[in-house]
N, C-alpha and C positions, 0 to 999 in steps of 0.2 A: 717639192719633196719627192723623192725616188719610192718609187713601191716598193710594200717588202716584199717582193716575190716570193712564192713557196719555192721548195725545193724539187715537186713536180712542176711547176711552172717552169724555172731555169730548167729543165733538163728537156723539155719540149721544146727551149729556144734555141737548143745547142745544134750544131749544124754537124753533120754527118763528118765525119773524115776517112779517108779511104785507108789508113793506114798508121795507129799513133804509136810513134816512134818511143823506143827506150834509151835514155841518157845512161851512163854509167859512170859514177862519181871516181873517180882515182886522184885523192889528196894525199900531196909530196911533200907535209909539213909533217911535223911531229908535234904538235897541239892541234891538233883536228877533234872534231868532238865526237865525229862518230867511229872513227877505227884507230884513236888511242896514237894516231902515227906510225901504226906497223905497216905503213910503205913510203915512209920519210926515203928510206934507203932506196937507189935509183933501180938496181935489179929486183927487189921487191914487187916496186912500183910496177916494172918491165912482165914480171912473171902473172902481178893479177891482170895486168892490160890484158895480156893470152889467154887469161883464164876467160875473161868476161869478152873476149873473141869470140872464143869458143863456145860461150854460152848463146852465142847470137846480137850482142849489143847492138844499137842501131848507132849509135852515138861514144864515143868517149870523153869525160872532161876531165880538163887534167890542169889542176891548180896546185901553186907553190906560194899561195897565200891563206891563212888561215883567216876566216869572216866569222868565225863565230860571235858572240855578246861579248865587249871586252875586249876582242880580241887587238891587235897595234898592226901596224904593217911592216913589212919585213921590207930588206936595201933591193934595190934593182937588180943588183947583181949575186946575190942569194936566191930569188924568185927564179933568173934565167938559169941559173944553176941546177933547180930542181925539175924545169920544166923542158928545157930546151933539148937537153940528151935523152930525155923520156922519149919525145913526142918523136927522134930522129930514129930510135929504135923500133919505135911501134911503124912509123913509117917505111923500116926497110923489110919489115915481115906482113904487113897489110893495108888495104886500100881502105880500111873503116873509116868513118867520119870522125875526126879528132875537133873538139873544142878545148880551148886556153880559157882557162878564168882567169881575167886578170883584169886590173884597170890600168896598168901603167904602160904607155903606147911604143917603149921601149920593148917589152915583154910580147906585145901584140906584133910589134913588127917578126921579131926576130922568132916567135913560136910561129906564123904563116910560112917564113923563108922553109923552116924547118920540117912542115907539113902539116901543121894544124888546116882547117879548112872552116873556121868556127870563131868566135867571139864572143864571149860570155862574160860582161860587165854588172856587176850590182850595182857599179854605179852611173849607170845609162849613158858610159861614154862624157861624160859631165867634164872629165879633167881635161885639162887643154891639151888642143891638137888632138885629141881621138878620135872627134867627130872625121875632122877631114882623112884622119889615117886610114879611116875604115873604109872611107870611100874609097879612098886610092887601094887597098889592098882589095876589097868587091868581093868579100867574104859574107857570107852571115851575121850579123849580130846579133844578139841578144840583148834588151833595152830590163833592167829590173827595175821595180821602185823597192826604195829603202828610205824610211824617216832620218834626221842621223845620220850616225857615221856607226861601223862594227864596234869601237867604244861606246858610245853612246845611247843606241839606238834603243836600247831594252829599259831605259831610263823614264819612266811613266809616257810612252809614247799616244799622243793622240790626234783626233782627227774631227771635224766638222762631218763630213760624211765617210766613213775610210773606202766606201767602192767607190763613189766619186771622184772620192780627192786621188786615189789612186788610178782611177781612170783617167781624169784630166791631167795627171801628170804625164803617165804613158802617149797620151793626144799629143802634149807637148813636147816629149822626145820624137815623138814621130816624124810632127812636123823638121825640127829641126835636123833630123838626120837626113830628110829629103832634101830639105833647102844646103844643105851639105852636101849634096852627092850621093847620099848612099841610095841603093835602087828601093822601092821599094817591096820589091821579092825577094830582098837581102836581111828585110826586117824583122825581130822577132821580139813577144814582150814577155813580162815574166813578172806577176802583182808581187812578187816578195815575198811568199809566206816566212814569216820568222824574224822578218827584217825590220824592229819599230815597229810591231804588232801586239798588242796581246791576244791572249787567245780568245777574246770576244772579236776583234776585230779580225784573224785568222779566218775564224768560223762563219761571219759574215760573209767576207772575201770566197770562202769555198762555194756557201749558197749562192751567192751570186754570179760565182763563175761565168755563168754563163754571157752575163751580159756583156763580156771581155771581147767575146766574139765582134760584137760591133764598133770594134777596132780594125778590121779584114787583114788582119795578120797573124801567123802562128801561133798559139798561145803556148808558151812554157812553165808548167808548174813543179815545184820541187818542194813537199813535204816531209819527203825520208829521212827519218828516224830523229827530228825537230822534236821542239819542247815541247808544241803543241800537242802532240802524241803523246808525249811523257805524262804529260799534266792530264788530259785525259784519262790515261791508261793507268797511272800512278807508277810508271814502269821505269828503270834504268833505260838508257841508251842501247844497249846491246839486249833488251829485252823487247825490242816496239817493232819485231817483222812483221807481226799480224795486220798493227797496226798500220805503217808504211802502207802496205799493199793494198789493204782497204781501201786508204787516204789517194792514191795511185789510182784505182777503179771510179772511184768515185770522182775525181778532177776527169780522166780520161771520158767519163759519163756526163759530163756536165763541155766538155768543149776542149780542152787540151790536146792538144795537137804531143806534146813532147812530155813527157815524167822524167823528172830527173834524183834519180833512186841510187841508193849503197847495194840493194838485194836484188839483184840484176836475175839470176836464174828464177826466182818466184815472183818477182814482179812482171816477166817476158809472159813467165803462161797466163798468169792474170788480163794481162794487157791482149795476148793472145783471142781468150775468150770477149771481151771489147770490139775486138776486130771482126773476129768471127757474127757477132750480131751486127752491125752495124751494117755489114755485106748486104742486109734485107731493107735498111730504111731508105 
């Protein structure tokens, strides 16, 4: 049986990083559950990409798939539609790191041709031919766990241990994207918050964070502006910044290497003062 560690425990385990980087969500769907869809439209999309330039992002992701609970997946050629002439615009005004969410290796190809420099899968690369696409393209990925599918997934989801099981799963992408080709400097994992979790299991996952570390690869955590916060807070969606940012500090504190946030200019100075202690350990 796994200890329960405290929450001073894990954060003693967490291993220093010299620098934890800010993701910036930009979703080109119009059922997105956190900005309602107001950058479904491509110059939208184009003008907050600038804005969250400007704010300093470390990262941009840029999805034409909606994963919410419930949520169906959209045609291949809808997704490259919204993502493709994004990622070509922000590429002719900046050298920022662009990440693709996508799972479909059509989408994956065709967003690197274009400049993405990133791979952001929920579903750990699992559907055929991704594994080896990724290696031939020698990008980044990002490996998530999710129960489920985005239909299903919030469906009384459960687990034997959920940091275990979710760590052994993660073990298991790793492995296989090595025995794949992918480098292993190219890997990166991501526990799911929100994805076939309820928020006991969420909140387990957070405590635990830390033990994610002994995986030796980047860890990526994304709770901005999730239900978990909601349900906590008792708050709408467009009311949980406090929230977010906290939840953002707090991953960051515990071992996260990357945040991947909608409140990009108040989550940078949060993450900011992160960095700035961290300088001393």
């Amino acid at each position: 049986m796994r200890p329960n560690n405290s929450f001073k425990d894990n954060l003693e385990q967490s291993k220093p990083r010299k620098h934890i980087q800010v993701m910036g969500v930009i979703n080109t769907t119009p059922d997105s559950f956190s900005d309602g869809g107001q950058f479904s439209a491509i110059d939208n999309a184009f003008q907050h990409a600038l804005k969250l330039i400007d704010d300093g992002v470390d990262i941009l992701d840029v999805g034409g798939e909606s994963t919410r609970p419930g949520s169906v997946q959209v045609g291949l050629d809808q997704e490259l539609a919204r993502t493709v002439p994004l990622i070509k615009l922000i590429r002719e005004v900046s050298d920022v790191a662009i990440s693709i969410d996508t799972n479909k290796p059509d989408v994956m190809q065709q967003a690197v041709d274009a400049g993405a420099t990133m791979i952001n899968s929920i579903w750990a690369l699992r559907l055929e031919s991704s594994l080896e696409l990724a290696a031939d393209l020698d990008v980044p990925v990002c490996f998530m766990h999710m129960q489920g599918t985005p239909e299903t997934m919030q469906k009384n989801p459960t687990y034997d241990d959920v940091v275990n099981d979710v760590l052994d799963f993660l073990k298991h992408r790793i492995d296989a994207a090595i025995n794949a080709g992918i480098k292993p400097y190219n890997i990166i994992v991501d526990p799911g918050f929100g994805f076939g979790k309820t928020l006991q299991h969420n909140l387990q996952l957070l405590q635990s964070l830390a033990e994610f570390k002994s995986l030796n690869v980047p860890l990526l955590v994304g709770m901005s502006r999730k239900g978990m916060i909601g349900t906590i807070l008792n708050k709408p969606v467009d009311q949980r910044l406090h929230g977010s940012v906290s939840s953002a500090v707090i991953a960051a504190m515990l071992g996260a290497d990357i945040v991947r946030v909608h409140d990009v200019p108040e989550t940078l100075d949060a993450i900011a003062m992160v960095n700035a202690l961290q300088q001393f350990d």
